[in-house]
C-alpha positions in Angstrom: 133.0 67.0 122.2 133.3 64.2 119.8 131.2 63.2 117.2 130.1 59.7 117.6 128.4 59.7 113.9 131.8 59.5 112.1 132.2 56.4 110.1 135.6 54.5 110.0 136.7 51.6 108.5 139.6 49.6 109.1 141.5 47.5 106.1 144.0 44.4 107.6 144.2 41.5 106.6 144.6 40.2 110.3 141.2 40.0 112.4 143.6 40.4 115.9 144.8 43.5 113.8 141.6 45.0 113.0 140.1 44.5 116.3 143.5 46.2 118.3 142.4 49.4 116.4 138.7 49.3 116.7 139.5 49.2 120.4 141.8 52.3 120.4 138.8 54.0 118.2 136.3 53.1 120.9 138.0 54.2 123.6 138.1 57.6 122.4 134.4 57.2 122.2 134.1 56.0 118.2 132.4 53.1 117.9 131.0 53.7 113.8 133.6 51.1 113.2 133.4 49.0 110.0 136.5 46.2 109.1 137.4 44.9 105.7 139.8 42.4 105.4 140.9 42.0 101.5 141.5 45.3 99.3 138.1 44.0 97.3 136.3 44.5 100.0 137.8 47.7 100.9 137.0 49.1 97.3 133.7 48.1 97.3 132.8 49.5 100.6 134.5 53.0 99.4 133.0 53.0 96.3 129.7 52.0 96.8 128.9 53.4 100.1 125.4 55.3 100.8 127.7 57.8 102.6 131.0 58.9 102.2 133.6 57.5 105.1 135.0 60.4 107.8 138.4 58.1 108.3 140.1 55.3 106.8 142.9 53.3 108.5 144.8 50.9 105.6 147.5 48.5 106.1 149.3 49.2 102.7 150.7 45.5 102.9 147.1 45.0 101.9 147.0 46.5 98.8 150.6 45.0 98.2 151.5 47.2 95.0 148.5 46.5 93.3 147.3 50.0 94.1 148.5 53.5 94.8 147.0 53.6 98.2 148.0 57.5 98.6 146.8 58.1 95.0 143.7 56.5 95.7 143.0 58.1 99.0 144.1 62.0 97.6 141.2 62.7 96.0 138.6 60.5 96.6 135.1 62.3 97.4 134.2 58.4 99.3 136.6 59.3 101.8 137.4 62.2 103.6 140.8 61.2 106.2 143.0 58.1 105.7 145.8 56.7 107.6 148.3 54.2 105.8 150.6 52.2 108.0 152.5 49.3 107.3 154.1 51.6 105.0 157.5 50.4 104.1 158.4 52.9 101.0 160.8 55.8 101.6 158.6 58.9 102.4 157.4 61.2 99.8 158.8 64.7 99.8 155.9 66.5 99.8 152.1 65.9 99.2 151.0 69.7 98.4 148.2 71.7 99.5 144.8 69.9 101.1 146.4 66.5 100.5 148.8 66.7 103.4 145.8 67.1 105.8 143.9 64.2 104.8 146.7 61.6 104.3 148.8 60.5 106.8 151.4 57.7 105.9 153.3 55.6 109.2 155.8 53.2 109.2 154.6 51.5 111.9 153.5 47.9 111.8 150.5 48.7 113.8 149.2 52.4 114.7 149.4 53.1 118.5 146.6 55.0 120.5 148.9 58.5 120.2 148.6 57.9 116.3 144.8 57.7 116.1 144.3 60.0 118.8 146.1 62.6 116.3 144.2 61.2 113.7 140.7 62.1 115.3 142.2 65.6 116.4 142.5 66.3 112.9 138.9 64.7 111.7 137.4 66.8 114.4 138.9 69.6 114.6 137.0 71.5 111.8 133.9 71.1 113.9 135.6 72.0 116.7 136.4 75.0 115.2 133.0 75.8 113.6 131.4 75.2 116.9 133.7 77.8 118.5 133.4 80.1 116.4 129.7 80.0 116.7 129.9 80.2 120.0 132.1 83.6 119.9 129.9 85.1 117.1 126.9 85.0 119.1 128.2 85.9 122.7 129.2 89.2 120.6 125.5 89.6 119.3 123.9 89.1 122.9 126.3 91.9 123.9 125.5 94.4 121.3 
Protein backbone atom coordinates (compact mmCIF):
# COMPACT_ATOMS: atom_id res chain seq x y z
CA UNK A 1 0.00 0.00 0.00
CA UNK A 2 1.31 3.37 -0.69
CA UNK A 3 1.57 6.18 1.28
CA UNK A 4 -0.21 9.04 -0.07
CA UNK A 5 1.32 11.55 2.78
CA UNK A 6 4.87 11.61 1.15
CA UNK A 7 5.86 14.93 0.07
CA UNK A 8 7.81 15.44 -3.33
CA UNK A 9 8.95 18.22 -5.04
CA UNK A 10 9.99 18.62 -8.42
CA UNK A 11 12.97 21.22 -9.51
CA UNK A 12 12.95 22.21 -13.71
CA UNK A 13 13.12 24.89 -14.98
CA UNK A 14 10.50 23.97 -17.70
CA UNK A 15 6.64 24.05 -16.46
CA UNK A 16 5.84 21.12 -19.46
CA UNK A 17 8.80 19.46 -17.57
CA UNK A 18 7.55 19.58 -14.15
CA UNK A 19 4.13 18.72 -14.97
CA UNK A 20 5.27 15.31 -17.29
CA UNK A 21 6.63 14.13 -13.83
CA UNK A 22 3.94 15.16 -11.45
CA UNK A 23 1.77 13.05 -13.73
CA UNK A 24 4.00 9.90 -13.55
CA UNK A 25 3.91 10.62 -9.51
CA UNK A 26 0.08 10.69 -9.59
CA UNK A 27 -0.46 7.87 -11.35
CA UNK A 28 1.18 5.74 -8.95
CA UNK A 29 -1.20 7.37 -6.57
CA UNK A 30 1.28 10.49 -5.20
CA UNK A 31 -0.32 13.44 -5.49
CA UNK A 32 1.80 15.54 -2.35
CA UNK A 33 3.44 17.10 -5.32
CA UNK A 34 5.17 20.53 -4.94
CA UNK A 35 7.29 22.26 -8.21
CA UNK A 36 10.05 24.83 -7.97
CA UNK A 37 11.30 26.25 -10.90
CA UNK A 38 14.70 28.19 -10.12
CA UNK A 39 17.41 26.59 -7.61
CA UNK A 40 16.35 29.72 -5.15
CA UNK A 41 13.32 28.43 -4.86
CA UNK A 42 14.31 24.93 -4.49
CA UNK A 43 16.64 25.94 -1.47
CA UNK A 44 14.28 27.79 0.16
CA UNK A 45 11.59 25.21 0.12
CA UNK A 46 14.33 22.53 1.48
CA UNK A 47 15.59 24.59 3.92
CA UNK A 48 12.82 26.22 5.38
CA UNK A 49 10.22 23.57 5.17
CA UNK A 50 7.89 22.79 8.38
CA UNK A 51 8.58 19.15 7.33
CA UNK A 52 11.30 17.44 5.92
CA UNK A 53 10.63 16.24 2.00
CA UNK A 54 10.22 12.16 1.47
CA UNK A 55 11.65 12.67 -2.43
CA UNK A 56 13.25 15.17 -4.45
CA UNK A 57 13.49 14.98 -8.30
CA UNK A 58 16.29 17.80 -9.58
CA UNK A 59 17.14 18.63 -13.08
CA UNK A 60 20.96 19.28 -12.30
CA UNK A 61 20.97 21.73 -15.48
CA UNK A 62 19.18 23.76 -12.80
CA UNK A 63 21.68 24.17 -10.49
CA UNK A 64 24.14 24.56 -13.48
CA UNK A 65 27.50 24.28 -11.40
CA UNK A 66 26.62 26.60 -8.98
CA UNK A 67 25.97 23.76 -6.56
CA UNK A 68 27.06 20.25 -5.65
CA UNK A 69 23.59 18.80 -6.15
CA UNK A 70 24.79 15.23 -4.83
CA UNK A 71 26.81 16.98 -2.03
CA UNK A 72 23.83 18.89 -1.15
CA UNK A 73 21.40 16.08 -1.23
CA UNK A 74 23.94 13.36 0.79
CA UNK A 75 23.31 14.57 3.92
CA UNK A 76 20.66 16.83 4.21
CA UNK A 77 18.17 16.03 7.24
CA UNK A 78 15.38 18.37 4.76
CA UNK A 79 15.36 15.71 2.52
CA UNK A 80 15.19 12.19 2.76
CA UNK A 81 15.37 10.50 -1.27
CA UNK A 82 16.54 12.53 -4.34
CA UNK A 83 16.79 11.85 -7.94
CA UNK A 84 19.16 13.99 -10.21
CA UNK A 85 18.62 13.71 -13.90
CA UNK A 86 19.75 15.82 -16.57
CA UNK A 87 23.07 14.68 -15.29
CA UNK A 88 25.66 15.09 -17.93
CA UNK A 89 28.96 14.41 -15.63
CA UNK A 90 30.81 11.03 -15.89
CA UNK A 91 29.36 8.83 -13.01
CA UNK A 92 31.04 8.74 -9.69
CA UNK A 93 32.67 5.55 -8.73
CA UNK A 94 31.15 5.04 -5.69
CA UNK A 95 28.94 6.93 -3.14
CA UNK A 96 29.64 4.73 0.10
CA UNK A 97 27.34 3.43 2.64
CA UNK A 98 23.61 5.07 3.18
CA UNK A 99 24.33 7.63 0.52
CA UNK A 100 23.88 5.20 -2.36
CA UNK A 101 20.23 4.54 -1.21
CA UNK A 102 19.11 7.95 -1.11
CA UNK A 103 20.73 9.42 -4.21
CA UNK A 104 20.13 8.30 -7.40
CA UNK A 105 21.91 10.22 -10.42
CA UNK A 106 20.31 9.57 -14.37
CA UNK A 107 21.51 10.73 -17.49
CA UNK A 108 18.38 11.02 -18.82
CA UNK A 109 16.91 14.27 -20.14
CA UNK A 110 13.65 13.54 -18.51
CA UNK A 111 12.92 10.48 -15.92
CA UNK A 112 10.50 7.90 -17.49
CA UNK A 113 7.67 6.16 -15.38
CA UNK A 114 10.14 2.90 -14.86
CA UNK A 115 12.59 5.41 -13.16
CA UNK A 116 10.20 6.97 -10.55
CA UNK A 117 8.46 3.79 -10.18
CA UNK A 118 11.96 2.56 -8.81
CA UNK A 119 12.28 5.58 -7.05
CA UNK A 120 8.97 5.10 -4.89
CA UNK A 121 9.98 1.27 -4.45
CA UNK A 122 12.82 2.49 -2.69
CA UNK A 123 10.96 5.45 -0.56
CA UNK A 124 8.52 2.88 0.40
CA UNK A 125 9.94 0.00 0.87
CA UNK A 126 11.12 0.59 4.57
CA UNK A 127 7.45 0.78 5.54
CA UNK A 128 6.76 -1.92 3.61
CA UNK A 129 8.95 -3.80 5.41
CA UNK A 130 8.08 -2.47 8.92
CA UNK A 131 4.54 -3.23 8.12
CA UNK A 132 5.39 -6.89 7.27
CA UNK A 133 7.21 -7.54 9.79
CA UNK A 134 4.61 -6.48 12.11
CA UNK A 135 2.39 -8.38 10.52
CA UNK A 136 4.64 -11.71 11.05
CA UNK A 137 5.47 -10.80 14.70
CA UNK A 138 2.02 -10.87 15.75
CA UNK A 139 0.52 -13.88 13.72
CA UNK A 140 3.38 -15.64 15.88
CA UNK A 141 2.02 -14.15 19.22
CA UNK A 142 -1.80 -15.17 18.37
CA UNK A 143 -0.30 -18.61 17.91
CA UNK A 144 1.56 -19.02 21.07
Amino acid sequence: MINKSLRILIADPQHFHRMKIERLFNHLGYYRVAPAQSLVELLTLVEYGCEPFDVVVINAELAAGSLDLLGFFLNNPHVRHALIYNEPSAPRQSVSGFAQENVQISHAALPNAGAIEHLMALVDAPREHAAESWNHTATRQRRA
